[in-house]
Structure formats: structure tokens, C-alpha cells
ZAVEX-997229 format. One record per residue (C-alpha): residue number from 1; residue in one letter; chain; x, y, z. Coordinates in steps of 0.05 Angstrom, whole numbers, plus 32768, in hexadecimal, padded with zeros to 4 digits. Layout:
BEGIN
n:res:chain:east:north:up
NUM:A:A:X:Y:Z
...
***
This chain:
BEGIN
n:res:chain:east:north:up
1:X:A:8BE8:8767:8C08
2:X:A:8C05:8781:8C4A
3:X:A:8C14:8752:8C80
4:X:A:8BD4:874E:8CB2
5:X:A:8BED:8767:8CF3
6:X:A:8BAD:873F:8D19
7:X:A:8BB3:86FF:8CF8
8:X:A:8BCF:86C4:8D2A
9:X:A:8BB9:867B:8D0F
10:X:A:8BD9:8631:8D1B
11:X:A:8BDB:860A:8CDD
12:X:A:8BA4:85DE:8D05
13:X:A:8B6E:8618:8D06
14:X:A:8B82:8622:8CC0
15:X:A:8B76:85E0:8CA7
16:X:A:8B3B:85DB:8CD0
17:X:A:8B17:8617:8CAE
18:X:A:8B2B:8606:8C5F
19:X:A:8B1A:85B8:8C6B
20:X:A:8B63:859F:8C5A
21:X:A:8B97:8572:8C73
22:X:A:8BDA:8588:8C90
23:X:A:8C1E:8572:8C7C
24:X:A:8C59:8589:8CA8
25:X:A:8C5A:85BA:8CDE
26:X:A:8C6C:8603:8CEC
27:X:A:8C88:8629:8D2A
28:X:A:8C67:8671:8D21
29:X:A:8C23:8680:8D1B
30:X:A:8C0E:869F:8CD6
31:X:A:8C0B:86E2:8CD7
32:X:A:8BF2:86F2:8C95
33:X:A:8BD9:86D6:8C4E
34:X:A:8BF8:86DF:8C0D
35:X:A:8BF4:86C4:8BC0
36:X:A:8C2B:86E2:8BAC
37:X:A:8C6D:86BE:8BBD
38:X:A:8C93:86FD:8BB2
39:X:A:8C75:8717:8BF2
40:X:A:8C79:86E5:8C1C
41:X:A:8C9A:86F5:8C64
42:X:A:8C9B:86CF:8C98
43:X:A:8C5C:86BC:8CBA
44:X:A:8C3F:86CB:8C76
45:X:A:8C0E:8689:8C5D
46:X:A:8C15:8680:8C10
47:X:A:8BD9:8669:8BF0
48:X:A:8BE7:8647:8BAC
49:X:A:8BB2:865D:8B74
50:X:A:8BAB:8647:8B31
51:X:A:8BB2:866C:8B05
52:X:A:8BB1:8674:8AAB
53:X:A:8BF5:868B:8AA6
54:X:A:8C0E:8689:8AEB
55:X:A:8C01:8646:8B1D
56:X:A:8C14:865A:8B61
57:X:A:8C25:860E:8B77
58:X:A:8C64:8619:8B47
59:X:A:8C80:8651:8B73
60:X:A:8C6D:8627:8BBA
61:X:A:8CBB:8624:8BC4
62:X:A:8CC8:865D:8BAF
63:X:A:8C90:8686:8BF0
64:X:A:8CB0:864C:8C1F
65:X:A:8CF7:8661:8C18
66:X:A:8CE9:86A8:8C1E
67:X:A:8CCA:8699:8C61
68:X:A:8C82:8685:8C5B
69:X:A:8C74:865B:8C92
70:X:A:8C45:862B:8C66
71:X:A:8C1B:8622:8C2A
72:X:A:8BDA:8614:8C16
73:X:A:8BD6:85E6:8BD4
74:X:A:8BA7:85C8:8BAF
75:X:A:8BA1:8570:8BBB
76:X:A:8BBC:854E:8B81
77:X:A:8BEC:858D:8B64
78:X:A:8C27:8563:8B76
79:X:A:8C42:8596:8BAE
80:X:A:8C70:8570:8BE4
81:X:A:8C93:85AD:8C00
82:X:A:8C7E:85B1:8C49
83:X:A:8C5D:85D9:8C78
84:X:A:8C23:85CE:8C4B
85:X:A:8BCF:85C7:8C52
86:X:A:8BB2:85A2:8C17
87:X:A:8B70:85B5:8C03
88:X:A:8B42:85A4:8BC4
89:X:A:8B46:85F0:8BB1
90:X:A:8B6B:8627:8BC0
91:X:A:8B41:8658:8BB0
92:X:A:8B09:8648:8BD6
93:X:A:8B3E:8643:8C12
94:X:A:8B49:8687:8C08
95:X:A:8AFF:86A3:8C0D
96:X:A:8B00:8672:8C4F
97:X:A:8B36:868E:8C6C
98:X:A:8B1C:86D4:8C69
99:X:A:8AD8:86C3:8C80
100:X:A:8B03:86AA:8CC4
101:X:A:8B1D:86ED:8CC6
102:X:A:8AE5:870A:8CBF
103:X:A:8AC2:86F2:8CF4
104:X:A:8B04:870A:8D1F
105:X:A:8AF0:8755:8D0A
106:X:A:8AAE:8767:8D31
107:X:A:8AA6:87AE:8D0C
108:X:A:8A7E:87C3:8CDE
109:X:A:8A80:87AB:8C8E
110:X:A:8A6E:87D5:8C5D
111:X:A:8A67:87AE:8C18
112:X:A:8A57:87D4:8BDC
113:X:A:8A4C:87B4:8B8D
114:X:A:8A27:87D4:8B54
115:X:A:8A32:87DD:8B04
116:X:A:8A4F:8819:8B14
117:X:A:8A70:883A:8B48
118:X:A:8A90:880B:8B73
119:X:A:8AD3:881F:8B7D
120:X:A:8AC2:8868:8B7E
121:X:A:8A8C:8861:8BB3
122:X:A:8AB7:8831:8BDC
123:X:A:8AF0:8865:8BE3
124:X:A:8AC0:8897:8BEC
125:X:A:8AA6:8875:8C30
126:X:A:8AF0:885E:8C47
127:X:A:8B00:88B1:8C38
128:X:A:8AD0:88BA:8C6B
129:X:A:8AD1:887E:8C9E
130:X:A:8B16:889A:8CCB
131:X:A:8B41:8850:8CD3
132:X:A:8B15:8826:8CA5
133:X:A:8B3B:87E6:8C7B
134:X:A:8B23:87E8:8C32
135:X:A:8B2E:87C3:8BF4
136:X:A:8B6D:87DD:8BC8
137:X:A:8B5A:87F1:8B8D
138:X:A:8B22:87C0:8B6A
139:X:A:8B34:8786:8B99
140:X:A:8AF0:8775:8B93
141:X:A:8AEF:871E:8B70
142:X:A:8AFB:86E2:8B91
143:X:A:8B40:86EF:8B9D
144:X:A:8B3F:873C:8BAA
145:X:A:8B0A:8737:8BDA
146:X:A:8B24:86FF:8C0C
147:X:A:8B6A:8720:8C0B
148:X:A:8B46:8767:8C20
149:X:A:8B28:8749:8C55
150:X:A:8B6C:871E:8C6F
151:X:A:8B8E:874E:8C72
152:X:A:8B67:877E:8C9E
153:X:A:8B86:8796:8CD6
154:X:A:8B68:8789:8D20
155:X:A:8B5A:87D2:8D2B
156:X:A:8B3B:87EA:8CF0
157:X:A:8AF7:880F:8D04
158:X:A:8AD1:87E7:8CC8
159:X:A:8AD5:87C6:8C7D
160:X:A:8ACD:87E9:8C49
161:X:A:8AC0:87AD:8C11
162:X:A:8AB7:87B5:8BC3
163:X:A:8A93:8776:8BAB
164:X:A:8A97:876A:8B55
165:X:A:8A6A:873C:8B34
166:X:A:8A75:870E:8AEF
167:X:A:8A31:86E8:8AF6
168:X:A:8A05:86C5:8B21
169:X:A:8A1D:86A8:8B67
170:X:A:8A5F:86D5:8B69
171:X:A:8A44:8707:8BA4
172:X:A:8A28:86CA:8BC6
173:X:A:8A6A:869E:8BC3
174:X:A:8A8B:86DF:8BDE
175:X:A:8A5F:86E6:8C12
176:X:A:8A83:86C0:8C4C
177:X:A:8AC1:86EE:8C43
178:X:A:8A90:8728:8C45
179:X:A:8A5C:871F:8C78
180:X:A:8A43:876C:8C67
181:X:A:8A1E:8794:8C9C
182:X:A:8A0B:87C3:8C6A
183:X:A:8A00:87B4:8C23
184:X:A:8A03:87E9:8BE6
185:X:A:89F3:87E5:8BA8
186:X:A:8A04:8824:8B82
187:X:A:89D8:881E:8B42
188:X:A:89C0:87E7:8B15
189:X:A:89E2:87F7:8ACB
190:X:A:89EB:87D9:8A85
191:X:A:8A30:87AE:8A94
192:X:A:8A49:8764:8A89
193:X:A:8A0A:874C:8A66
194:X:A:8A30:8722:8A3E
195:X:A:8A3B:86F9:8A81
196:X:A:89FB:8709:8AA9
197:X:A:89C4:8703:8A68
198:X:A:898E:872C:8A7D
199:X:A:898C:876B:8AAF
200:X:A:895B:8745:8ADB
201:X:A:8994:8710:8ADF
202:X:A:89C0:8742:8AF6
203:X:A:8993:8769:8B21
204:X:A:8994:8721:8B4F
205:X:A:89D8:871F:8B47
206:X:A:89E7:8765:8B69
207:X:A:89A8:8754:8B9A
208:X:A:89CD:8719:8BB2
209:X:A:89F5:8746:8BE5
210:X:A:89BB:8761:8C00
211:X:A:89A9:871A:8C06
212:X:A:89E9:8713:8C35
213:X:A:89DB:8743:8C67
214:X:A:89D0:8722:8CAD
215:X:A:8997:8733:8CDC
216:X:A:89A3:8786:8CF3
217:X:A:89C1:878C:8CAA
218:X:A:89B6:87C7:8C7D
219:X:A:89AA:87D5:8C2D
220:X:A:89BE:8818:8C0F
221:X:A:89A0:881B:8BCE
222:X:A:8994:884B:8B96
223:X:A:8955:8875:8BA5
224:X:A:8923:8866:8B5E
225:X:A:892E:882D:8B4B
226:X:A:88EE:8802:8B40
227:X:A:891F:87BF:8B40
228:X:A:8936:87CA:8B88
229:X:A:88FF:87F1:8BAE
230:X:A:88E2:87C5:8BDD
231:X:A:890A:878C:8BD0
232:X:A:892C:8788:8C1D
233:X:A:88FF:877B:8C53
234:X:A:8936:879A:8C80
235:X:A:894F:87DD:8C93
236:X:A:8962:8803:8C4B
237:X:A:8984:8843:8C45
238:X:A:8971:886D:8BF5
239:X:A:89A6:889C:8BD7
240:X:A:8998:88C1:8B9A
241:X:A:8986:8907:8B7C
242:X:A:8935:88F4:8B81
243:X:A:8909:8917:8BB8
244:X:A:88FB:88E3:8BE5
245:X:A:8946:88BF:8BEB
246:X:A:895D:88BE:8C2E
247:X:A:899B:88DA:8C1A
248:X:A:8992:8908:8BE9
249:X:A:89C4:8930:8BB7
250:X:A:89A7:8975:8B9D
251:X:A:89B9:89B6:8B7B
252:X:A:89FA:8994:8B5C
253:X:A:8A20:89B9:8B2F
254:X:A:8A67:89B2:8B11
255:X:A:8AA2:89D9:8B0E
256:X:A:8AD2:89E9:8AD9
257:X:A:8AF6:899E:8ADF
258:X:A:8AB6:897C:8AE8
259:X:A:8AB5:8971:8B32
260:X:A:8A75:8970:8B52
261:X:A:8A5B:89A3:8B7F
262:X:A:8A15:898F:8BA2
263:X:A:89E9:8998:8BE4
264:X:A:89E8:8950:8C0D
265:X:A:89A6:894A:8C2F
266:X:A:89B0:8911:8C72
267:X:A:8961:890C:8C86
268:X:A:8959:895C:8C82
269:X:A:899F:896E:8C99
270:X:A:89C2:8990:8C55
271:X:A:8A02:8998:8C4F
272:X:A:8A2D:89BC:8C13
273:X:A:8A5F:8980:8BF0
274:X:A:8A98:8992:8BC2
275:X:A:8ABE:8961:8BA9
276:X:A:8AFF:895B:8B8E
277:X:A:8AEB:8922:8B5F
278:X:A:8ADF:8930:8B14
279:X:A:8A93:891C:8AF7
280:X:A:8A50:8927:8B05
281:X:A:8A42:88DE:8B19
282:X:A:8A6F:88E2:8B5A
283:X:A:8A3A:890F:8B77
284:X:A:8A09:88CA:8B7F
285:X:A:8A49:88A4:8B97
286:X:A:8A54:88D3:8BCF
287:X:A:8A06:88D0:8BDD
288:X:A:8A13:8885:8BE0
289:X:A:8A4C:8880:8C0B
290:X:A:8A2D:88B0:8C3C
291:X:A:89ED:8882:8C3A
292:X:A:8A19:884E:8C56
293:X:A:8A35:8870:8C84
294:X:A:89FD:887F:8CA8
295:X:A:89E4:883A:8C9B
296:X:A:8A1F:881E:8CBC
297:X:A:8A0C:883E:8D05
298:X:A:8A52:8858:8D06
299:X:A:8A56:8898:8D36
300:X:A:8A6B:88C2:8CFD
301:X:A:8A42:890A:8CEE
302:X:A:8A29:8933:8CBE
303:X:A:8A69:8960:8CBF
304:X:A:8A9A:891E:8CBA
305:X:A:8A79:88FE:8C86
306:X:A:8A81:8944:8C58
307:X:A:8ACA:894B:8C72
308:X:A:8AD2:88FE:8C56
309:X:A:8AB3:890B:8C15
310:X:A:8ADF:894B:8C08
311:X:A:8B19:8931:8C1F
312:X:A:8B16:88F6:8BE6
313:X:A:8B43:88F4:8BAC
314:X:A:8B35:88D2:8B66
315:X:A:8B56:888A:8B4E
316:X:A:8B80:887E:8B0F
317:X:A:8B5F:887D:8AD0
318:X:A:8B17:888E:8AF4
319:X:A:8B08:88DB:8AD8
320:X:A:8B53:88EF:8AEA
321:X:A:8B53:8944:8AD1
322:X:A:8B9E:8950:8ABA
323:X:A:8BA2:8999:8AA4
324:X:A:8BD6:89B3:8A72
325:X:A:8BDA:89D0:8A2A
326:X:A:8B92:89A9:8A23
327:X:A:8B69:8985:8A5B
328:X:A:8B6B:892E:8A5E
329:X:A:8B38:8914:8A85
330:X:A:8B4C:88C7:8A8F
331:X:A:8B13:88A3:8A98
332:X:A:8B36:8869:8A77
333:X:A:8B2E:8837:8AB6
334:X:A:8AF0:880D:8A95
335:X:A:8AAC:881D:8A72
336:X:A:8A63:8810:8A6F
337:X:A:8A23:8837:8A4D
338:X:A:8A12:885E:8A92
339:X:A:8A62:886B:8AA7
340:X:A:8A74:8885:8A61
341:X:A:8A2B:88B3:8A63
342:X:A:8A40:88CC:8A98
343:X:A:8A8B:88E3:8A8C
344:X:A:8A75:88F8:8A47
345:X:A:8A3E:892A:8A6C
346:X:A:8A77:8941:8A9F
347:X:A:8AA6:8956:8A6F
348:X:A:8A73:8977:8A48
349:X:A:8A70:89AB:8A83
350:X:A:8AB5:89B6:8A7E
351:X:A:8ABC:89E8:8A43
352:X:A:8AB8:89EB:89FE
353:X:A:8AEB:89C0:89CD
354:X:A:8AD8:897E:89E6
355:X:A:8AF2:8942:89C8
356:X:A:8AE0:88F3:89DC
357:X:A:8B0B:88B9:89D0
358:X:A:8AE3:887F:89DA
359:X:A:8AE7:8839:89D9
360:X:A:8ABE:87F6:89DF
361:X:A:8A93:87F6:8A19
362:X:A:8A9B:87A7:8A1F
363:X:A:8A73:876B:8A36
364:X:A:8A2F:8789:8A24
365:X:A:8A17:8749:8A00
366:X:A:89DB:875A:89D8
367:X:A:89CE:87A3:89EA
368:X:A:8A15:87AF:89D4
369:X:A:8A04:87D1:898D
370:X:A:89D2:8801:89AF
371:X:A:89F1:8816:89E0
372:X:A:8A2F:8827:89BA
373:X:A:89FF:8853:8989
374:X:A:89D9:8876:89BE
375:X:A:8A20:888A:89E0
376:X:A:8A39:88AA:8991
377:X:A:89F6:88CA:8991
378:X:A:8A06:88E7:89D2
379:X:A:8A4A:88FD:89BF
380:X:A:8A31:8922:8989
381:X:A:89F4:8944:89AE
382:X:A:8A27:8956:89EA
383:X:A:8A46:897C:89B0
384:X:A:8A8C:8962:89BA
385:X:A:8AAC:897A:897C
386:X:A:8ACC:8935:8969
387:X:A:8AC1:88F1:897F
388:X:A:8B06:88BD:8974
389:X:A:8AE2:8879:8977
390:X:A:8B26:8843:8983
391:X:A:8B18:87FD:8962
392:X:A:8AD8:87D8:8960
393:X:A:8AA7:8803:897B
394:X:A:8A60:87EB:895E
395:X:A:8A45:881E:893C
396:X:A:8A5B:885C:896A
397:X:A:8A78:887F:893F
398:X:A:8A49:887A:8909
399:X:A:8A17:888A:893A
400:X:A:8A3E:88D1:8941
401:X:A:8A40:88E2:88FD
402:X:A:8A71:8916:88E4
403:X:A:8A95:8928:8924
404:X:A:8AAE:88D6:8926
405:X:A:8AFE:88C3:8912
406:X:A:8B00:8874:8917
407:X:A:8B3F:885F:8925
408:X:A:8B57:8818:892C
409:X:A:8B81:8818:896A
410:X:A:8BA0:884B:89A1
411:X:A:8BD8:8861:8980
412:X:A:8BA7:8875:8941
413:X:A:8B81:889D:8973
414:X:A:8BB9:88B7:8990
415:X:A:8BD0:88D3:8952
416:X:A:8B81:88EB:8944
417:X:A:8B7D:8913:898A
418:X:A:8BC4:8935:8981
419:X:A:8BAA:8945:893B
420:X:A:8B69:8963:894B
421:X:A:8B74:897E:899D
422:X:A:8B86:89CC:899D
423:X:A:8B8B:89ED:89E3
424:X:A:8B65:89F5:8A10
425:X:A:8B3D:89B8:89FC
426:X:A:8B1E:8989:8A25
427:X:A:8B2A:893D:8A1B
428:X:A:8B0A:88FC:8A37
429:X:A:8B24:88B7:8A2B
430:X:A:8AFC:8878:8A3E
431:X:A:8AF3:8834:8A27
432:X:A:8AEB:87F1:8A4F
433:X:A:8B30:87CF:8A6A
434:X:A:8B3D:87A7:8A3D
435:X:A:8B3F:87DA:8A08
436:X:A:8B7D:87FC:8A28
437:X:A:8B73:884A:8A22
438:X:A:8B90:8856:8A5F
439:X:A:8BD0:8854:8A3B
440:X:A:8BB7:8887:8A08
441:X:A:8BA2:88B7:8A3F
442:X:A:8BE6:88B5:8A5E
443:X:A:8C08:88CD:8A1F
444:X:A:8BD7:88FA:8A11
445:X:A:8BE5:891C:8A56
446:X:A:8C2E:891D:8A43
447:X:A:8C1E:8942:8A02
448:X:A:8BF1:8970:8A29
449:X:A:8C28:8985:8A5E
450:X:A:8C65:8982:8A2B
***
């Protein structure tokens, strides 16, 4: 992370806040927080996680000599180096320390979680939110999250806060770090059952940021869905494509790479949106992220907020176009049954020639065998002309019919596209993380622009 320019604490105040005990004593304030003891500076506190193949207490040393000016360590790990706070766990010391800072920031927080959608929506609202501090990337678990929030700078105009979810009590336990003024949920989506058991289980565990929002506070949530109307007995904000959503997305279209053209209705003020991200589904993100800005109370119009949304660029591996001797969409970032529906219907606008290389949309526990089927079905009734299902893919491919090559890994389907991809072809790779396809896309770009 980069230093925090606002940060000034005593070792005192800092002990004070994460409940431990101080051993030794340090001349300069802290000036910033870090885990990693390679970027350490000095000022810089280094917090010691745990870790399964990395421990942070081994590398305690190691942040002191490069000029931390002390360290926060589990009691009992067997640390003596000095400056040091002892606590019984570091990594609830880090989710204190950023809910000190943020009570330092008096601006406005902007929290967003969802199945799907997160990241996208979150950098669609800092694109538009002129000097606002967001997460990096998917900083958005119990480490991510705290070290977003410490490292916020003293000017920044609001935070902009992607909040993930594993299972019940996550959001909650994040909460303190967070203290949203304005809660989003983008959608409610078939992901991580294998961890949250039912979707009413995870329903309450997305609700449970609304649940955090303060007196004043605000929920923006998806316009039509039975689960969440009428749920928050405070102010809410609806985005969506349905008629009575307070911000609304209409007459969308796509061009020829899939980006989404659309009208954005504010309460009866329309604007025209074109957007230089690739799929169909960034059309409700956008509607989301302007919900929350005008949620927020921020003095930003109309006219900003569609100057934000153009101006935003796409992430790696997140429906990245790369044109060449055939098209790769890499879409290779992660996967669930309403993310891969959607890239699969985006490309499908994009031309004739269409090809998907799919993989395991994973952690879907019980619905994982019908899901996979319904999304071969839907490769086949897209009319994508072949469908390269990588490794274990329950039944998709099967579910395709004669358009399906199985292949066991990404170099088999590497191999597979080259084989069957002619130009001008269109291309889409996705799978869930820990599949790895984002590897697959790369090279697939470099035989595309070769």
C-alpha cells in the first residue's frame, strides 16, 4: 500500500485502540501501516499476520531494520524485537486500526458488495467521484479492506469501498473499518453456495451491510427484486432497467466490441451513456454507481456523473476486447452462472464465428451440475459455433452437444482454439480463478496479433 500521508499515531493511541501491551518505545509517530516488510519505510507500522505459507512474525526483523518504527505481533509468537505492541491477534488489530482511521475521515463512504459486480461498479463510482480513495483492485476481505481504508489520504473527497463475502458474519466483522454511508448491493446471484448453503443464507449475508449503515445512511439496491424490496426502513435508492427504478437504464444497445450504449434516466432527467467497457451487464453497473452517487449527497450532476461513467476504463481479465487476426475477449478474471450469461450474451452481439472457452464456474455446492448444463445449453442456443469446455466442467459440454471439444487442461484448449479460430472470429474465455484461463487468454492474444 502507499504510505498514508494523514496518519500521525503514538504507539500509546495505538495500543490503546487494538487492546495490547507495549514493549519499547519509538521517536516518530507512525505514519503509515504495512504487512509487507518489503515496504516498510520509516514511520511505516508492520503488522505481523499469519499466514499458510508465509507468517509475518518471521520477517519482524526484517520491516524493523528497513525502518519500521514498530510492530504489531501476536502474544505468545515468541517475537522480542522491540518497538513492538503485543496483541492476541493481528488481524483483528488491523480491522481496529482502520476503523480509527476511519473515524479521522468525515466524508462520505460509499460501500458496495453483491455476487456480481463489485469491482466493476466500485470503479465505476471512483471514475466519477473527482479525488475519491478506493480499493485497488479486489481489496475487498479482511485484510484488503482495513488496508484501503489506512491508507486513505486526509483529502480524499470520499471512500469508495468494495466489501466480499465467504459466509455469514464477514460484512458484519468488516463493518467497523467500513462504517458505510451508503450501502450497495449490486444484484443477488448464484455464487459461493458451497460456503453460504442456501440463497436465503446469502441474501442475509449481503443484507448485513445494509444492516451497517448508521442513522442518515442510504441503500442502493437492484430495482425487482422481491428479496430486497422493502427490507430497509431507511432512505433506498433502485437502479435497474424496470419502469419504476429510480435510476433507470433504457434503450441499451451494443456496439461492434460489445460496449454498451444506453439512455440513463436520474428521476426524469435522461441522459445518453456510452461506455468504453465491453458487455451488456456494465450498463446496470453504471446505473448502480450513479444510484450511489446521488445517494451519497455529493454535489455532483447529471452531466459529471455521465462524464465519470465514459471516462472509465475496463480491469484485467474483466471482458478485456484485444483485436487482431481474431477477437479475445478475456473475461478470464472469475465466474458464476449470471457473470458467464452475461459475457456469453455480449459476445454473441459481436459477429458471427463465435467461439467460448469455458471453464468451472466454482463453489456452487449443490446447484453446481445445473447450472453448468443450463450455461452449454446457452452456448449452443447463442449459436457460438464451438464451445472448448477446459477440465471438469459438470456436464457443460454435454449439455452443448455437437459444437463441445472437452479438453483436459489450458494448454489442450489452447491447442483446440488455435485449431478451430479462423479470422475474424470472435473469442471469449472465462472460468472461475482458480481455473487459470487468464493465462490461456494471454496467449491466445499473442497468436491473434502475431
Amino acid at each position: 500500500m502507499i504510505a498514508t500521508s494523514g496518519l500521525r499515531w503514538d504507539l500509546e493511541a495505538i495500543a490503546a485502540t487494538v487492546g495490547g501491551s507495549v514493549f519499547g518505545t519509538t521517536p516518530i509517530p507512525i505514519t503509515a501501516v504495512e504487512i509487507d516488510s518489503r515496504r516498510v519505510a520509516p514511520g511505516s507500522l508492520f503488522v505481523a499476520l499469519p499466514g499458510a505459507r508465509v507468517d509475518g512474525h518471521d520477517f519482524v526483523d526484517d520491516a524493523l531494520a528497513a525502518g519500521a518504527a514498530a510492530a504489531i505481533v501476536r502474544k505468545g509468537a515468541g517475537t522480542t524485537a522491540v518497538p513492538r505492541i503485543e496483541v492476541g491477534d493481528t488481524i483483528v488489530a488491523l480491522r481496529d486500526l482502520a476503523a480509527l482511521r476511519r473515524r479521522e475521515l468525515p466524508v462520505p463512504t460509499i460501500a458496495v458488495t453483491g455476487s456480481t459486480g463489485k469491482t466493476s461498479t466500485k470503479e465505476l463510482i471512483a471514475a466519477i467521484v473527482a479525488g475519491s480513495w478506493a480499493s485497488p483492485r479486489s481489496f475487498n476481505n479482511e485484510i484488503g479492506l482495513p488496508l484501503t481504508v489506512l491508507a486513505a489520504p486526509d483529502d480524499a473527497t470520499a471512500l469508495v469501498l468494495e466489501v466480499g463475502s465467504r459466509g455469514a458474519g464477514h460484512i458484519r466483522w468488516l463493518l467497523p473499518a467500513a462504517v458505510p454511508d451508503v450501502a450497495v448491493i449490486t444484484n443477488i446471484g448464484l455464487v459461493h453456495l458451497e460456503t453460504f448453503g442456501t440463497q436465503a443464507d446469502l441474501v442475509a449475508a449481503k443484507w448485513e451491510l445494509v444492516e451497517g449503515l448508521g442513522d442518515g445512511g442510504v441503500a442502493v439496491l437492484p430495482a425487482g427484486d422481491p428479496r430486497l424490496a422493502g427490507r430497509y426502513a431507511g432512505r433506498t435508492v433502485t437502479f435497474g432497467s424496470e419502469a419504476g427504478a429510480d435510476v433507470r437504464v433504457g434503450d441499451l444497445s451494443l456496439d461492434d466490441v460489445a460496449r454498451p450504449r444506453f439512455t440513463l434516466d436520474v428521476g426524469g432527467r435522461r441522459r445518453s451513456v456510452r461506455l468504453r467497457l465491453a458487455g451488456a451487464h456494465h450498463a446496470i453497473n453504471a446505473a448502480a454507481a450513479a444510484a450511489a452517487v446521488v445517494a451519497s449527497g455529493l454535489p455532483i450532476d447529471l452531466d459529471a456523473i455521465v462524464a465519470g461513467l465514459e471516462s472509465a476504463v475496463g480491469q484485467q481479465w474483466r471482458m478485456q476486447v484485444h483485436q487482431g487476426r481474431f477477437v479475445v475477449v478475456n473475461d478470464a478474471y472469475n465466474a458464476n452462472p449470471t457473470s458467464t450469461e452475461s459475457a456469453l450474451r455480449s459476445v454473441a452481439a459481436m459477429g458471427t464465428g463465435r467461439v467460448a472457452v469455458l471453464g468451472e464456474m466454482a463453489e456452487l455446492g449443490p446447484v453446481a451440475e445445473r447450472e453448468h448444463r443450463r450455461i452449454g445449453r446457452l452456448v449452443a442456443e447463442l449459436g457460438y459455433r464451438t464451445l472448448i469446455a477446459v477440465g471438469d466442467v459438470h456436464g457443460m459440454d454435454r449439455a452443448a452437444g455437437g459444437i463441445a471439444i472437452p479438453v483436459p487442461d489450458a494448454d489442450a484448449a489452447f491447442a483446440a482454439a488455435v485449431d478451430v479460430l479462423a479470422p475474424g472470429d470472435v473469442v471469449l474465455v472465462k472460468a472461475s480463478r482458480s481455473v487459470g484461463l487468464e493465462r490461456l487468454a494471454d496467449r491466445l492474444v499473442e497468436e491473434a496479433t502475431a
